[in-house]
N, C-alpha and C positions, 0 to 999 in steps of 0.2 A: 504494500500500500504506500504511495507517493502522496507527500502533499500536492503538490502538483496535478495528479488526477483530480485529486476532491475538488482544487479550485477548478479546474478543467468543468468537471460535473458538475456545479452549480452557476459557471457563467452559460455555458452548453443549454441548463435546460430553461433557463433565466430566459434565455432570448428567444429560444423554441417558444415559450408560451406568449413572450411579449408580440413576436410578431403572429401569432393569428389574432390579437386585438387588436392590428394597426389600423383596421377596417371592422366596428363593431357593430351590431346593430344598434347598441345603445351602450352609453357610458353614464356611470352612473358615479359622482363626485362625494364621497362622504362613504365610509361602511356603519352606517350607523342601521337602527332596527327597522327604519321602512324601506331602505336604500337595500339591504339584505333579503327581505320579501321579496319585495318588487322583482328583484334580479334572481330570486332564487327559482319563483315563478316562472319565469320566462325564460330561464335556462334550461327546465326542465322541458318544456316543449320545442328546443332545439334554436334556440335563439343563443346569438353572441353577444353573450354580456360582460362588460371589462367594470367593475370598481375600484375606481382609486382613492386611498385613503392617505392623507399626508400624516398620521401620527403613525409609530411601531405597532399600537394594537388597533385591529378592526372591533368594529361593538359600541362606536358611538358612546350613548350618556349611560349605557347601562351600567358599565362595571361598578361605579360607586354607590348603586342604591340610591338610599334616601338621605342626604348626608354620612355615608361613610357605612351605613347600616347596611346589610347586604340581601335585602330584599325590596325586590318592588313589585308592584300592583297592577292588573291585569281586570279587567269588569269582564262579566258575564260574556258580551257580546263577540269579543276577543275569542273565545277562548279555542273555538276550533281551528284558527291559526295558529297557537300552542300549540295544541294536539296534531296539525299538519307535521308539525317540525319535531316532534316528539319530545316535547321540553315538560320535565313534570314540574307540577304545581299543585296546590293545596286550598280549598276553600276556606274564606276567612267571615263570611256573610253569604247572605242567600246573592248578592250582587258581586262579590268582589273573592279576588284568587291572588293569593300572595307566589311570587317566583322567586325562587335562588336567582340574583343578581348576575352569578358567577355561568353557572347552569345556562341561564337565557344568553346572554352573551355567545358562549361559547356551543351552545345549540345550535343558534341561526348560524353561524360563522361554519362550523361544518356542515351543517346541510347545507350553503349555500357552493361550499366546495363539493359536499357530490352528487349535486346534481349540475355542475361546469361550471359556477361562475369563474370567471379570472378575477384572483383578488392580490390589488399589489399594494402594499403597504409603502410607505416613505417615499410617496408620489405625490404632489404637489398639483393642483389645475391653478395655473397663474391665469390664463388667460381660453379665448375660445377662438375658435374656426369662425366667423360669418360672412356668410358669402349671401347677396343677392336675397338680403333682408331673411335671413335664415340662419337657426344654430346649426352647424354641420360637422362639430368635432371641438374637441379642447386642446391645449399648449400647457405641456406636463414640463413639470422639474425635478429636481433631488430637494425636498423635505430641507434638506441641510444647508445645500445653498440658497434656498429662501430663507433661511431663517438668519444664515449672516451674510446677505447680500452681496452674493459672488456674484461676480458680472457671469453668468454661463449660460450659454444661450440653453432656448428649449429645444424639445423635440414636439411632434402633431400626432394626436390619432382621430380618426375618422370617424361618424358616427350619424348612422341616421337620428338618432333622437339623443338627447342630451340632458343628466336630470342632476338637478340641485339640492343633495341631501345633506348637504355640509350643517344644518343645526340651525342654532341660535344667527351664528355668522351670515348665513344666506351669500356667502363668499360668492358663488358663480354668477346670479343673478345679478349680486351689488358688482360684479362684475362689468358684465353687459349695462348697464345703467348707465354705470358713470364713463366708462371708454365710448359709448355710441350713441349717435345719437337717434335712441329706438324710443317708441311708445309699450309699456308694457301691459298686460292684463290686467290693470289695476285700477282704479277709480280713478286714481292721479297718473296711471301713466307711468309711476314710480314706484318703488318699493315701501310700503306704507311704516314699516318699524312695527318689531312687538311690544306689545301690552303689556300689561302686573300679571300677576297669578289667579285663574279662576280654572278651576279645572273642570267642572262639569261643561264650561263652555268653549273652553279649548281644547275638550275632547272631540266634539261634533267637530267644530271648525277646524281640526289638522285633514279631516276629512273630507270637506265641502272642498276647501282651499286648496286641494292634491287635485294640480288641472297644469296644462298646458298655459304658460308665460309670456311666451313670446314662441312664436315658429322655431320650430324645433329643438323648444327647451321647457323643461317640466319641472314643478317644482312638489316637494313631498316631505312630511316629516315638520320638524321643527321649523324649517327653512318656511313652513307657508304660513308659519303667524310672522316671523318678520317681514313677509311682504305684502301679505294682506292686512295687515292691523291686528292679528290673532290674540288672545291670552295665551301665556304658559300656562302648563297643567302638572310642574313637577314630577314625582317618581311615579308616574301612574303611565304605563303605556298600551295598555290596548289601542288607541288613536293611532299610534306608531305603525302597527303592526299593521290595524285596518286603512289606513291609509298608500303605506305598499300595496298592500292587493288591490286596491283599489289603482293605481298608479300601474298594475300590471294589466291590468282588461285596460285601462287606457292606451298604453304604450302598445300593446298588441292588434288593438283595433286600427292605431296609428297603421302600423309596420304592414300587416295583411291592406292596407286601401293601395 
């Protein structure tokens, strides 16, 4: 055994998988828990799904619970998207299902690998593709060199649809906003900012809100009360979940027209 092979075998299979995403049906910005749905959904029925995530761990706001506490909350309506992924959980009320933190994370994150998604960690979406008043692909980085602004340039991937699950940030969208000069899906045309905390109403609205942005860029997750004016709803994510799938009969109806 050479050191040399092992680096050999992981730049080898590193690039085998990067390049069948250079061309993806859908890229999807954030691994966070509707960004993992969504994609895990639609990989399943043979679509090319690439996530990129600019932090070491995929899994979004799940890992830390509730402040530090390592369970979070899941309502009734959720729960057969648990049970798709086969994530156990525990009734806490005739309404509500407590999750291991850890468990749900790491649930969606492997099933979202076997059933194909490509999931690349310490990838960065600086910027996007638009061509001809259309999202058509993102402009990826090293994680590392955005963080201390090495002049390095990017690389492209390609994508018929383009979705903004980066969270709270709305990073892709406040993207597009401020570099172009586009109207977006929003009452102002702009990305409206989130709200204080109300959870029963920012559970329906991550779900109303999970729609198409601008041509050929979707927004889902957290990311749709920053831009529609939404509440947060703290460590409760059934919204999360339902709003992926909800974000995958979208993006499918999109791809099959």
């Amino acid at each position: 055994m050479r050191e040399i092979d092992i680096t050999k075998a992981i730049i080898d299979k590193h690039i085998e998988e990067l390049n069948k995403c250079l061309c993806s049906d859908v890229v999807i910005v954030g691994a966070g828990p509707s960004g993992l749905v969504a994609g895990s959904i639609l990989a399943q029925k043979g679509y090319t799904i690439t996530i990129f995530e600019k932090r070491l761990a995929p899994g979004g706001g799940i890992w830390g619970g509730g402040m530090g506490f390592k369970y979070v909350i899941i309502q009734k309506e959720a729960l057969d998207i648990v049970e798709e992924f086969n994530i156990p959980y525990e009734k806490y009320s005739d309404d509500l299902y407590a999750v291991d933190a850890i468990n749900f994370a790491s649930g969606l994150i492997l099933e979202a690998g076997k059933r194909g998604v490509h999931i690349f960690n310490l990838i960065a979406v600086e910027d996007l593709l638009v061509r001809e008043g259309r999202v058509q692909g993102v402009v990826i980085n090293n994680t590392f060199a955005k963080m201390n602004q090495f002049p390095i340039d990017p690389l492209t991937i390609e994508a018929k649809a383009v979705v903004d699950a980066t969270g709270h940030e709305h990073e892709v969208v406040k993207t597009l906003s401020q570099k172009n000069d586009v109207t977006l899906n929003t009452p102002t045309g702009k990305p409206l900012g989130e709200r204080s905390l109300f959870a029963e109403t920012a559970e329906k609205a991550v779900v109303t809100n999970t729609k198409e942005v601008y041509p050929g860029l979707y927004v889902c997750g957290m990311a749709t009360a920053a831009v529609y004016g939404g509440y947060r709803m703290g460590p409760i994510f059934g919204g999360m979940l339902m709003s992926g799938k909800k974000l995958a009969g979208l993006l499918e109806e999109a791809l099959k027209a």
